[in-house]
Backbone as a ProteinNet text record, in pm:
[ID]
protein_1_A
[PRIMARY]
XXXXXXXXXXXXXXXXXXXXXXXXXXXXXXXXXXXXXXXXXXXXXXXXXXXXXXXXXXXXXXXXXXXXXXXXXXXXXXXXXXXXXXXXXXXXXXXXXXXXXXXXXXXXXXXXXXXXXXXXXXXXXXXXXXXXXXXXXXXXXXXXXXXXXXXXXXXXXXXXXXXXXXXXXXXXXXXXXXXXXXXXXXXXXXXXXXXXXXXXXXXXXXXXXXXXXXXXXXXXXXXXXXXXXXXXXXXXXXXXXXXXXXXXXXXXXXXXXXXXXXX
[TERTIARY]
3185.3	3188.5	3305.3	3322.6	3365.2	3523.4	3578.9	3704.1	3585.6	3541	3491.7	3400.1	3318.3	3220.2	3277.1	3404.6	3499	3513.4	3566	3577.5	3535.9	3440.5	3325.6	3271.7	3269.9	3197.5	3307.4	3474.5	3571.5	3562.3	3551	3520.5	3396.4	3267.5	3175.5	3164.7	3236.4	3272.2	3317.9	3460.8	3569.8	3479.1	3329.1	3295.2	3188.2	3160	3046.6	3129.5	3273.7	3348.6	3342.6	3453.4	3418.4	3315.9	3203.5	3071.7	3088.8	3078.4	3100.4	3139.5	3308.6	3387.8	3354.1	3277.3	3245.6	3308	3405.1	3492.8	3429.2	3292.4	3176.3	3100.4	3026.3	2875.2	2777.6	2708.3	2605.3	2439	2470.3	2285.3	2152.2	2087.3	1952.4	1827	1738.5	1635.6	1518.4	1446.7	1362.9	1219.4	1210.8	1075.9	1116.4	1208	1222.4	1224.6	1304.4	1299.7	1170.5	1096.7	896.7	856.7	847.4	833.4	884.6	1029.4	1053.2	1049.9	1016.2	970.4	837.7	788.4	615.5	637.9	704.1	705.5	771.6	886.8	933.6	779.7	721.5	602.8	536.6	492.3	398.7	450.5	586.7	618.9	654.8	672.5	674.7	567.2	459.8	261.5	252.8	310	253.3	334	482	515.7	455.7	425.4	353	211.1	175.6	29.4	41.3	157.2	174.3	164.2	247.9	266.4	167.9	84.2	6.5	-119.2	-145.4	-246.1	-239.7	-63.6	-65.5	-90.6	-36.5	-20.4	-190.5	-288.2	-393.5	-459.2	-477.9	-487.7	-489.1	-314.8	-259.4	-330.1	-352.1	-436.8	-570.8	-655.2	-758.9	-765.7	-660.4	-627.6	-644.4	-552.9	-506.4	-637.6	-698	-874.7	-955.4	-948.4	-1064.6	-987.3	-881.3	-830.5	-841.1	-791.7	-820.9	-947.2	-1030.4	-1202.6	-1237.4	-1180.5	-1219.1	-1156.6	-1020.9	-1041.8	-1031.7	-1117.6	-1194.3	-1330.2	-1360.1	-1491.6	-1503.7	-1354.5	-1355.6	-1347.1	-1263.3	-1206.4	-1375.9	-1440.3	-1585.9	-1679	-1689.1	-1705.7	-1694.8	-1562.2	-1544.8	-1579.3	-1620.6	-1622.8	-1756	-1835	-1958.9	-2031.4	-1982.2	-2018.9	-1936.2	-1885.2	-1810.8	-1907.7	-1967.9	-2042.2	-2193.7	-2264.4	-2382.2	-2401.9	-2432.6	-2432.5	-2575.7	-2701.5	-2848	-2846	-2715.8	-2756.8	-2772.4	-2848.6	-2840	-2691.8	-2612.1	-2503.8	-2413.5	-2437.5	-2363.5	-2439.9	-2505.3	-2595.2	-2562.1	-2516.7	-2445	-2292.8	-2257.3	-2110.4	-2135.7	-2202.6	-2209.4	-2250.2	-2347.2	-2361.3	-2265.4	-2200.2	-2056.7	-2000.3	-1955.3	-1835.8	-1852.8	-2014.4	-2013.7	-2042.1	-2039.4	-2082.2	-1953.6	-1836.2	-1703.7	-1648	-1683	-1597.9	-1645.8	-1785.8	-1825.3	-1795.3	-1766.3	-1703.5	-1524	-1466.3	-1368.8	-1346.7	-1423.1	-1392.8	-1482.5	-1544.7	-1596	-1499.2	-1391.5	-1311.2	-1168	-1157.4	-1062.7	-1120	-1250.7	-1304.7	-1346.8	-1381.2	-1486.8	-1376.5	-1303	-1269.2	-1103.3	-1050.6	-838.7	-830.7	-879.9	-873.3	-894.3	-995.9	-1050.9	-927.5	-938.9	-829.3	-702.4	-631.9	-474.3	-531.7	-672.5	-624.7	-681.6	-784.4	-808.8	-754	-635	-604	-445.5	-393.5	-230.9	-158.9	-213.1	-164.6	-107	-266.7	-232.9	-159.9	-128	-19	91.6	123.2	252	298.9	219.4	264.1	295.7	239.3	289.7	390.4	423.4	594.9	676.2	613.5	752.9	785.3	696	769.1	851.2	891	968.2	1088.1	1174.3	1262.5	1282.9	1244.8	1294.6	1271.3	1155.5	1143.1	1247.5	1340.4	1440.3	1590.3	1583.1	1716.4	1686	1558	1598.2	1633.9	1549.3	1634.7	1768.7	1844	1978.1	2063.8	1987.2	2088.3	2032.2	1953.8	1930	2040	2042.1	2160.5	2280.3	2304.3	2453.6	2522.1	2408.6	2407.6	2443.5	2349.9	2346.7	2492.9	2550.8	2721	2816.4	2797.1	2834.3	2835.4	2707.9	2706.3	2730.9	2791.8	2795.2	2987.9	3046.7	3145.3	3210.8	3106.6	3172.3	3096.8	3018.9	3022.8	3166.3	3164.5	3320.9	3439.5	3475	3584.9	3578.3	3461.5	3413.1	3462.5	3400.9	3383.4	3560.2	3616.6	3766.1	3875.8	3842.8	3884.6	3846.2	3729.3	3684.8	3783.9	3792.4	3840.9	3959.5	4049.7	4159.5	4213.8	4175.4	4209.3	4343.8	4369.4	4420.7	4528.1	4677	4749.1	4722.6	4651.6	4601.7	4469.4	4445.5	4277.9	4190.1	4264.1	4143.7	4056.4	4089.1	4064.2	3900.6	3907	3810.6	3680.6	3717.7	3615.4	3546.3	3658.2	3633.4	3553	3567.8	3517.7	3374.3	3331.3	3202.1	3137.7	3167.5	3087.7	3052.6	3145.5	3088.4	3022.6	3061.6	2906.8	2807.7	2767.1	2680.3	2592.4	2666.9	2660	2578.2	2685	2609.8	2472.6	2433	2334.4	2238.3	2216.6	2152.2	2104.8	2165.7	2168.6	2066.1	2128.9	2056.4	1941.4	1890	1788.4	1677	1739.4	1642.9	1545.4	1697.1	1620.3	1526.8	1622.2	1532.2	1388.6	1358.6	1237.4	1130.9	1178.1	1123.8	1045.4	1154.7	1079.3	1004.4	1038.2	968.5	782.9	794.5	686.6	626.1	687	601.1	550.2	657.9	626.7	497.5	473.3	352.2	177.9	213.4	119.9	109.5	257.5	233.9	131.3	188	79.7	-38.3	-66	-252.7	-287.6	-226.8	-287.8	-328.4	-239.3	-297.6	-387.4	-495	-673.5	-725	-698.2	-818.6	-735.7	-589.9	-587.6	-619.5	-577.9	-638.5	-752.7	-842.6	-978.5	-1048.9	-1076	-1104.6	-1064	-949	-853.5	-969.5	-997.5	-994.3	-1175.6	-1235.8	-1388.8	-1404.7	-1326.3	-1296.9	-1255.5	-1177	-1185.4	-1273.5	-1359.3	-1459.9	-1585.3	-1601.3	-1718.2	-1677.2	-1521.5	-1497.2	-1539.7	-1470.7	-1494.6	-1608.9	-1710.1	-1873.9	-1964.9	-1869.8	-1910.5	-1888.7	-1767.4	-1735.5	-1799.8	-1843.5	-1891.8	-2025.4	-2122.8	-2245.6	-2273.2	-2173.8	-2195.9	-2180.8	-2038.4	-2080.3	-2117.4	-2211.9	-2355.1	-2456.1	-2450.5	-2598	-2595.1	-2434.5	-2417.9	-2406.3	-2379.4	-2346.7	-2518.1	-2603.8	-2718.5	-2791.1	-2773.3	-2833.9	-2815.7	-2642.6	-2637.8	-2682.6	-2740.4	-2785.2	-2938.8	-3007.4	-3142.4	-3108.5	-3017.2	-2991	-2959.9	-2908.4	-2937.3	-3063.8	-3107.1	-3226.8	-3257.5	-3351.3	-3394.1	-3341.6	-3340.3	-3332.9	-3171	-3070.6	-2904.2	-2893	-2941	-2916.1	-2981.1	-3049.9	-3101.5	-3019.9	-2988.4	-2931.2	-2753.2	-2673.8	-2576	-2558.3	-2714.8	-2691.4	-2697.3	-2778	-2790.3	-2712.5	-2566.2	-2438.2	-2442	-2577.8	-2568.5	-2505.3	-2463.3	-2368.5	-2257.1	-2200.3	-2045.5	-2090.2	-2213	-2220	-2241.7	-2297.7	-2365.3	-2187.8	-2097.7	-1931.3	-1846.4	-1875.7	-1843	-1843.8	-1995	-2045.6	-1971.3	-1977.5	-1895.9	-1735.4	-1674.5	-1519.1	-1499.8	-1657	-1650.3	-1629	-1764.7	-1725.3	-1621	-1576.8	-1409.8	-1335.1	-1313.6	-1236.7	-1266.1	-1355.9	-1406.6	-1360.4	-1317.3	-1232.9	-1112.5	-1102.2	-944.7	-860.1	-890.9	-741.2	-733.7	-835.9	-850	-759.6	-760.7	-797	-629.9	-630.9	-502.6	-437.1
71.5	-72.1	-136.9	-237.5	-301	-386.5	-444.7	-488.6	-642.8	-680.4	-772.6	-808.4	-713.7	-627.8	-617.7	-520.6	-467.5	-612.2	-725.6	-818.2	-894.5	-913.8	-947.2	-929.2	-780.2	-712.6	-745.1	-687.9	-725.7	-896.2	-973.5	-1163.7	-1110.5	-1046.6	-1091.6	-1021.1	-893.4	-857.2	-963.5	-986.6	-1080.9	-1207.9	-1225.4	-1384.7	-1327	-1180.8	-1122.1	-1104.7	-1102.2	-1083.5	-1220.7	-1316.4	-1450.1	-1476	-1467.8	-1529	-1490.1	-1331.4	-1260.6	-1327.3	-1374.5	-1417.4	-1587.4	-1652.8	-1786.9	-1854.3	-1807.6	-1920.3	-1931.8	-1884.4	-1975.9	-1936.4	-2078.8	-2094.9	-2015.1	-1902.6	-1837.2	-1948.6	-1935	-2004.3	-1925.6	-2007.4	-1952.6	-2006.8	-1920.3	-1970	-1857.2	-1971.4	-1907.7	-1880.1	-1962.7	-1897.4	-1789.7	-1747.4	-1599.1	-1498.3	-1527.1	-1461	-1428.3	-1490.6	-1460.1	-1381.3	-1409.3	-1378.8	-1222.2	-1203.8	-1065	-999.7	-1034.9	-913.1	-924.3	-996.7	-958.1	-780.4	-819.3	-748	-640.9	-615.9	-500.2	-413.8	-495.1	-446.5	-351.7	-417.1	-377.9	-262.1	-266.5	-144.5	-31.3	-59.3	59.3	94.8	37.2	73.3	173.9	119.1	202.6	333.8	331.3	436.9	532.2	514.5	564.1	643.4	517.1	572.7	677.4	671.7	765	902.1	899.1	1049.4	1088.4	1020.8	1034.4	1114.7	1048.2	1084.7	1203.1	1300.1	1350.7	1500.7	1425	1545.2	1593.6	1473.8	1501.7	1588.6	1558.1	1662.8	1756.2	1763.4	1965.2	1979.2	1930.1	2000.4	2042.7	1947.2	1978.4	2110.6	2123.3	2223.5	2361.9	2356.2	2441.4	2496.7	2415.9	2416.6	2501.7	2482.9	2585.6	2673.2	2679.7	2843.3	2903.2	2854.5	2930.2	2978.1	2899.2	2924.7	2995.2	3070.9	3152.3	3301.6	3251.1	3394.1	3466.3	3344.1	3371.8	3450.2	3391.3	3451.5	3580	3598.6	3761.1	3857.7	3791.9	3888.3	3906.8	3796.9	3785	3922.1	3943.6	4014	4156.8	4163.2	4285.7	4364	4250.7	4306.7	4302.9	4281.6	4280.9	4406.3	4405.3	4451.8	4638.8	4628.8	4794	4831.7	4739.2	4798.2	4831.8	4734.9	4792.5	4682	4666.1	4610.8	4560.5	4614.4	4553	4505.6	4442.3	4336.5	4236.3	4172.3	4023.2	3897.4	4000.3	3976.7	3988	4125.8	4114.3	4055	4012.9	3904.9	3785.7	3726.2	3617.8	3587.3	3692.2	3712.9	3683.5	3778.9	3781.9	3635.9	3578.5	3402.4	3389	3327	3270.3	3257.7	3377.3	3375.5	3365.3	3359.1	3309.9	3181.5	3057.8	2958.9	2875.9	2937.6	2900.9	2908.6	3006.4	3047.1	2926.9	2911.2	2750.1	2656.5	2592.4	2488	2542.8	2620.3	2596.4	2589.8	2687	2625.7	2485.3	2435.1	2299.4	2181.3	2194.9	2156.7	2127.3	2242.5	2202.4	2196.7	2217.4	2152.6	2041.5	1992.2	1822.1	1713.7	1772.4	1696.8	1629.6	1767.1	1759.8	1676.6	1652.9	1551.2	1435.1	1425.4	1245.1	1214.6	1289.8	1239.2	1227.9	1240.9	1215.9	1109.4	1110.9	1009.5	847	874.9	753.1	741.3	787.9	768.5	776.4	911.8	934.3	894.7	883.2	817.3	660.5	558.5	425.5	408.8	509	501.8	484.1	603.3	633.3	478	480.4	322.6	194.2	185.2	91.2	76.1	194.2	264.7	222.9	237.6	267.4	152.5	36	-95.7	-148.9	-67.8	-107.2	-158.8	-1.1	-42.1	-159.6	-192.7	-323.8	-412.7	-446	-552.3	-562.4	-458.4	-453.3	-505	-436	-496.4	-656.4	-695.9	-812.8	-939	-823.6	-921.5	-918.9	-772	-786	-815.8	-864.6	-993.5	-1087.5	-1204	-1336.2	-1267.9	-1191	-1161.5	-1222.3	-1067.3	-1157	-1290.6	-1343.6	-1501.6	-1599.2	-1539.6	-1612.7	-1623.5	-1491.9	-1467	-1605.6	-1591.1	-1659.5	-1773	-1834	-1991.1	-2021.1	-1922	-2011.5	-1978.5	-1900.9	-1943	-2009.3	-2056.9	-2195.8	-2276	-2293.4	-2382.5	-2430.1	-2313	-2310.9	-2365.1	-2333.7	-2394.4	-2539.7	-2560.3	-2736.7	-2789.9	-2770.4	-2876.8	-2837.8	-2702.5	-2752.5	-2843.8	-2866.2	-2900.4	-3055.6	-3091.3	-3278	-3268.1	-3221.6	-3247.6	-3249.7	-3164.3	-3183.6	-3177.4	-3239.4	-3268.6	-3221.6	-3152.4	-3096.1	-3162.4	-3183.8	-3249.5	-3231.2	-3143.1	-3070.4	-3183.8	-3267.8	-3335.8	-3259.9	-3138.5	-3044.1	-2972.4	-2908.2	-2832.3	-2879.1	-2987.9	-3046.6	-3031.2	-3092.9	-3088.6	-2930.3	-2851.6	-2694.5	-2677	-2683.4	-2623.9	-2688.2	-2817.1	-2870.3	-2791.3	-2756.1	-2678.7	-2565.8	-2473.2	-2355.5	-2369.7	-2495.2	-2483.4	-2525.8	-2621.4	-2638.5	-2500.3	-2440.7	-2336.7	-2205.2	-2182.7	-2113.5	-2109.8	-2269.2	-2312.1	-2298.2	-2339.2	-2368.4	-2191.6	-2110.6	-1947.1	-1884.7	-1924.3	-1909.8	-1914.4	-2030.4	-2139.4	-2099.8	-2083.2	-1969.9	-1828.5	-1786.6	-1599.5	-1633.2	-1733.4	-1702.8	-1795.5	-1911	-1978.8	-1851.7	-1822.5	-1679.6	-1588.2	-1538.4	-1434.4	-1535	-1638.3	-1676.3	-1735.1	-1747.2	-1785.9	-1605.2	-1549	-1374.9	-1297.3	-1298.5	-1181.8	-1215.8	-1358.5	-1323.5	-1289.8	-1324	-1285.7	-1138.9	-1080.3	-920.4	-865	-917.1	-914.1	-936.5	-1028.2	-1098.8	-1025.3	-904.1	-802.1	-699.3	-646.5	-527	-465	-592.8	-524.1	-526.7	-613.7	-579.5	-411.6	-465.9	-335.4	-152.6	-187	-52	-18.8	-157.3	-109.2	-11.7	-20.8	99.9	240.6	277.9	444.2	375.4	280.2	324.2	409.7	327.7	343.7	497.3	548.7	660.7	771.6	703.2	854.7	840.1	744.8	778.5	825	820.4	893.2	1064.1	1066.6	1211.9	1308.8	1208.6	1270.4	1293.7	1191.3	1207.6	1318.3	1366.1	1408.6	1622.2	1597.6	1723.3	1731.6	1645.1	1727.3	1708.3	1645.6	1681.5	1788.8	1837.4	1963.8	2057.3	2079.2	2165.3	2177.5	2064.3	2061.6	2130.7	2119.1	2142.5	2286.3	2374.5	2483	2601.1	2544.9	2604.2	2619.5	2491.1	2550.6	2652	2697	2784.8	2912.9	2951.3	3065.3	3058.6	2959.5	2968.2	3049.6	3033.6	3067	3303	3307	3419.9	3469.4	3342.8	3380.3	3358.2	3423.8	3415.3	3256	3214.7	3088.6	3030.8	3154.2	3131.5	3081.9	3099.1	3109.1	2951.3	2874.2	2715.6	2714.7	2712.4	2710.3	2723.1	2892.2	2958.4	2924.2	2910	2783.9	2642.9	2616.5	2473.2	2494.9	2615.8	2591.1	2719.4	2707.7	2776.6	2927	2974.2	3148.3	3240.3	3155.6	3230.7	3244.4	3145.7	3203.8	3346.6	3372.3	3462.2	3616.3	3577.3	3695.7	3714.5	3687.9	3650.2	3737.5	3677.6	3767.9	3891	3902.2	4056.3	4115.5	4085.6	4214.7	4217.5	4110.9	4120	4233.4	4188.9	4238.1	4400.9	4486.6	4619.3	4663.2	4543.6	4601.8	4610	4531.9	4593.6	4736	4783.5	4911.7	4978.8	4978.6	5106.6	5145.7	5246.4	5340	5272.2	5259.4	5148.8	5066.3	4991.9	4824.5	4791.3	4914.5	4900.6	4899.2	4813.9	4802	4981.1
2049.2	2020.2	2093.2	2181.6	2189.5	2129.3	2168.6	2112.4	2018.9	2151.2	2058.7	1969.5	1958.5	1848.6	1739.1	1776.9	1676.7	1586.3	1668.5	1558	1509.8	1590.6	1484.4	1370.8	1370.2	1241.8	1125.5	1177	1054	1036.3	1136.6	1072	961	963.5	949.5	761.9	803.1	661.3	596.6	657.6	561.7	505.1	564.2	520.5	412.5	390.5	320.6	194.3	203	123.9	35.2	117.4	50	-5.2	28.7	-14.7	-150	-163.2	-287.5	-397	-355.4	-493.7	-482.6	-383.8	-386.1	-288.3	-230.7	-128.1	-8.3	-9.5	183.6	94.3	70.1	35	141.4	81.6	126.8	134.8	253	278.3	260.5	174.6	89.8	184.9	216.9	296.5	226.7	118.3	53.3	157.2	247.5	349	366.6	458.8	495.8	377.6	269.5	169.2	134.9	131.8	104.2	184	325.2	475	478.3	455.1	479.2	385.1	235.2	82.7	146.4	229.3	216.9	341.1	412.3	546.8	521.3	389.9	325.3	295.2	179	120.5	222.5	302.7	449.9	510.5	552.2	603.9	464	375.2	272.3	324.9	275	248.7	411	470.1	574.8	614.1	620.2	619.6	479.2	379.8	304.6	371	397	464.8	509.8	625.3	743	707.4	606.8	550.5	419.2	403.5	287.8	420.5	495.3	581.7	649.5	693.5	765.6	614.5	510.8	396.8	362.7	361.4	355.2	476.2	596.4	700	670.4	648	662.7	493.6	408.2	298.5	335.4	410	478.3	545.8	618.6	718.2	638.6	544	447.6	355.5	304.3	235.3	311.8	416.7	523.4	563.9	567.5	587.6	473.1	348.2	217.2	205.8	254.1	263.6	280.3	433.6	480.3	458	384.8	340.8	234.6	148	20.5	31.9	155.6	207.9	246.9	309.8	372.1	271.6	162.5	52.3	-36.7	-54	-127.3	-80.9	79.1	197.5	199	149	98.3	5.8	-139.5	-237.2	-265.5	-223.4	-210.8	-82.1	13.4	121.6	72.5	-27.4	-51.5	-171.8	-202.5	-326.2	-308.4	-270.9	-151.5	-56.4	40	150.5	183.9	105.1	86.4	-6.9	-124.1	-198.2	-205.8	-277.7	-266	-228.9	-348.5	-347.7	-167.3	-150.7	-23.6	98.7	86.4	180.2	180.2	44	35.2	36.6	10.4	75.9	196.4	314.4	461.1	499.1	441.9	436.2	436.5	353.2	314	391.4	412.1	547.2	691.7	702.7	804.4	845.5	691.5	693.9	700.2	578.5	634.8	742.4	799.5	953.2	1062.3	1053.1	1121.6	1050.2	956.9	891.9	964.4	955.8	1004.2	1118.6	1182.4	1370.4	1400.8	1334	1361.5	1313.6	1228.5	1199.2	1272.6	1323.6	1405.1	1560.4	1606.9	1719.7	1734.6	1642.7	1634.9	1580.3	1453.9	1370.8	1415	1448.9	1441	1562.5	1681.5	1758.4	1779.3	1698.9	1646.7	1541.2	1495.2	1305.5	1409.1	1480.7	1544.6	1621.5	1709	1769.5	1717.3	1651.5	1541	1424.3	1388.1	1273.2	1296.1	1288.7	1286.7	1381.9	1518.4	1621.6	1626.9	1571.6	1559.7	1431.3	1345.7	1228.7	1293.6	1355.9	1420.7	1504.3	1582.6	1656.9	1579.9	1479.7	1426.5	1330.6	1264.4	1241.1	1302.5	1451.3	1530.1	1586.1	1547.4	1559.5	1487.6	1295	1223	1309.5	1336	1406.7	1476.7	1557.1	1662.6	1544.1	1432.4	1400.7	1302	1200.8	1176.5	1255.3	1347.2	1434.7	1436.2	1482.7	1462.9	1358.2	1233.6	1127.4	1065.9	1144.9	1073.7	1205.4	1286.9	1431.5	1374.9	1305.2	1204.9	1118	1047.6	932.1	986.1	1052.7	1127.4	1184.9	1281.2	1321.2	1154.1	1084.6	936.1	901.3	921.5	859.3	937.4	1062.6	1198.7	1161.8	1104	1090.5	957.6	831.7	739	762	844	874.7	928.4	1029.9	1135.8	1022.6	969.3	892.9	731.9	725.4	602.4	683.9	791.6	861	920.5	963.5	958.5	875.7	735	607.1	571.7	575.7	560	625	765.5	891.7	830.7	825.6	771.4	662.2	520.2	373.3	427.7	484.6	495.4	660.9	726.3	872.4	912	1073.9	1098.1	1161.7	1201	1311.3	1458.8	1478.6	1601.9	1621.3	1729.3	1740	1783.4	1851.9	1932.1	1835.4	1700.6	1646.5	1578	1517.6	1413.3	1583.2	1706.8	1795.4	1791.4	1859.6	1845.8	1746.4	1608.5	1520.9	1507.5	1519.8	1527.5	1655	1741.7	1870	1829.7	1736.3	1681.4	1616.5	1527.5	1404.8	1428.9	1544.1	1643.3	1702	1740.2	1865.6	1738	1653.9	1565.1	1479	1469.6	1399.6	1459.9	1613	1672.7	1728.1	1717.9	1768.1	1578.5	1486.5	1384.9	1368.5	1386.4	1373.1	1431.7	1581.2	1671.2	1646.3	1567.4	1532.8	1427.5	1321.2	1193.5	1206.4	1282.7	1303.7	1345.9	1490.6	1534.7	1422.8	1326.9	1272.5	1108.3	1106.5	999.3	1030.5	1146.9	1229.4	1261.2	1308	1349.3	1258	1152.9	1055.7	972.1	921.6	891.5	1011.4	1127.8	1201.6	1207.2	1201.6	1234.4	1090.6	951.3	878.4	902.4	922.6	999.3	1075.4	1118.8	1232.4	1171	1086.1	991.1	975.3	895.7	876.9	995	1100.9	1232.2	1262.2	1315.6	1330.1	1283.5	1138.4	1076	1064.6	1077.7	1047.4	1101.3	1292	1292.2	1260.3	1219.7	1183.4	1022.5	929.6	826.8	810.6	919.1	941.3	981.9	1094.4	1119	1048.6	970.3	811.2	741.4	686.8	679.8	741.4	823.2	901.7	917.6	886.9	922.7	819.5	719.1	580.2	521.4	578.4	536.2	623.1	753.5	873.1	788.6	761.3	722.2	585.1	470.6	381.9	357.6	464.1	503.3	564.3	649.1	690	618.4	545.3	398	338.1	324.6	211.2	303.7	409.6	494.5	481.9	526.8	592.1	422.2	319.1	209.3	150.2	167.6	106.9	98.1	248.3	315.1	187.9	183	109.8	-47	-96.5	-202.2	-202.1	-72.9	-109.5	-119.6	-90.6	-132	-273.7	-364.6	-529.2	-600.6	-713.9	-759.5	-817.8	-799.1	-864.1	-995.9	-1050.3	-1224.4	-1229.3	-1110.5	-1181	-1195.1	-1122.6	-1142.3	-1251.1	-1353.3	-1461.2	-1596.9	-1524.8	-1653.7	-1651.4	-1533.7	-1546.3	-1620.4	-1602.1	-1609.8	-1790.2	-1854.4	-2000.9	-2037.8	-1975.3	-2010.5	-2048.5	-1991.8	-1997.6	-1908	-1785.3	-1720.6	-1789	-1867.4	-1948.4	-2013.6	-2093.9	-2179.9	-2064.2	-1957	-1876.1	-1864.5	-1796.7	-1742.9	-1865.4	-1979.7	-2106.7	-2128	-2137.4	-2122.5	-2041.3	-1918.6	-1842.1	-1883.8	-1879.8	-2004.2	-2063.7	-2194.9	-2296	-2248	-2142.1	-2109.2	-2035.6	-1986.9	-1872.6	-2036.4	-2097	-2240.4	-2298.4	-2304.1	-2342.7	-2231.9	-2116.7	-2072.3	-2122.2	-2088.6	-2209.9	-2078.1	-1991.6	-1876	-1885.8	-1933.2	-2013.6	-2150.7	-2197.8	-2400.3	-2425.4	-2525	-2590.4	-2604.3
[MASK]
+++++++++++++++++++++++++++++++++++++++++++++++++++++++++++++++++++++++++++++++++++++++++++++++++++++++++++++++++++++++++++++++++++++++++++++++++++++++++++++++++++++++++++++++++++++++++++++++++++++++++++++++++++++++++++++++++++++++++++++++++++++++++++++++++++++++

């Protein structure tokens, strides 16, 4: 920083100070105040988004790997016990229905989802920044002019022996107002347009997760049916009128009757 940076920032404290205990009236500009809680809001929601979207992904991600090697482990335990059963036929389904749900997943799917979705997140994040800096340069200018403004109105009430001074000090508060006036018109006029961009903009990333999402669990409906025609007719039945808990029991009940089971 600078020497004259440097003193700036200590003027700009010392007037953040005053304001504090009352001695420079702090200037209230309820537009912006609206203007930038709306534009707080907005960038919360979206850095939110950002990471809500990328957490959903890697769960996605995470879902079909578990899948698959639920499937292998299913695979095993079926395929060690006899390997012409029904059962291990549908194991061997399974896993080979997950294993294409997961390489279709990360072939069709992980490249569309970054670049219709996490990508145009990311970009518009990464405009916080700048649009920040520029409201805490309106901040500062703000500090700037309500101090050339405090030294004005003391300079009129009680006039100086010096004639140069009262001129001087009207040019800064001039000079400052007019530097103010600038940033904060600027962003009281932008920020709500950058809002007004929002829905066109997100819309397509939002159309795009959906089609992905309808894309991937049509296919797991399509690719999972298949292994059903390998169970007997009757189990959707006898599920649906809760005799699988009792069939589930039963075997409990005889794993308890082993002396390695038994109390």
């Amino acid at each position: 920083m600078s020497w004259s940076g440097f003193k700036k920032s200590v003027n700009r404290a010392g007037t953040t100070l005053l304001q504090k205990t009352g001695q420079i009236e702090r200037t209230v500009d309820r537009e912006f105040a609206d203007e930038e809680a709306k534009y707080r809001t907005f960038e919360k929601e979206c850095q939110t988004l950002q990471k809500d979207s990328k957490s959903y992904w890697d769960a996605m991600k995470a879902m079909t790997a578990a899948q698959t090697r639920i499937a292998e482990t299913l695979e095993i335990f079926y395929g060690s016990a006899d390997r012409t059963s029904e059962g291990a036929m549908a194991g061997h389904a399974y896993k080979r229905s997950v294993d294409d749900l997961d390489g279709g997943f990360g072939r069709e799917l992980d490249l569309p989802y970054r670049t219709a979705i996490s990508e145009p997140l990311g970009k518009m994040c990464a405009y916080f920044p700048t649009v920040n800096e520029h409201i805490a340069k309106r901040n500062k200018k703000l500090l700037d002019y309500d101090a050339a403004r405090s030294r004005l109105r003391k300079l009129i009430d009680k006039p100086s022996e010096d004639p140069t001074k009262l001129p001087k000090a009207q040019q800064e508060h001039d000079d400052a107002k007019e530097v103010f006036d600038m940033l904060n018109d600027q962003l009281i006029a932008e920020l709500p347009q950058l809002l007004d961009l929002r829905v066109p903009y997100f819309d397509p990333s939002f159309e795009a997760m959906i089609r992905m999402q309808s894309k991937f669990a049509e296919e797991g409906y399509e690719k999972l049916s298949g292994v059903q025609r390998y169970f007997d007719d009757s189990v959707r039945d006898d599920y649906a009128a809760g005799q699988l808990d009792a069939q589930v029991e039963g075997v409990l009940q005889e794993m308890r009757e082993l002396s390695i089971c038994g109390a």
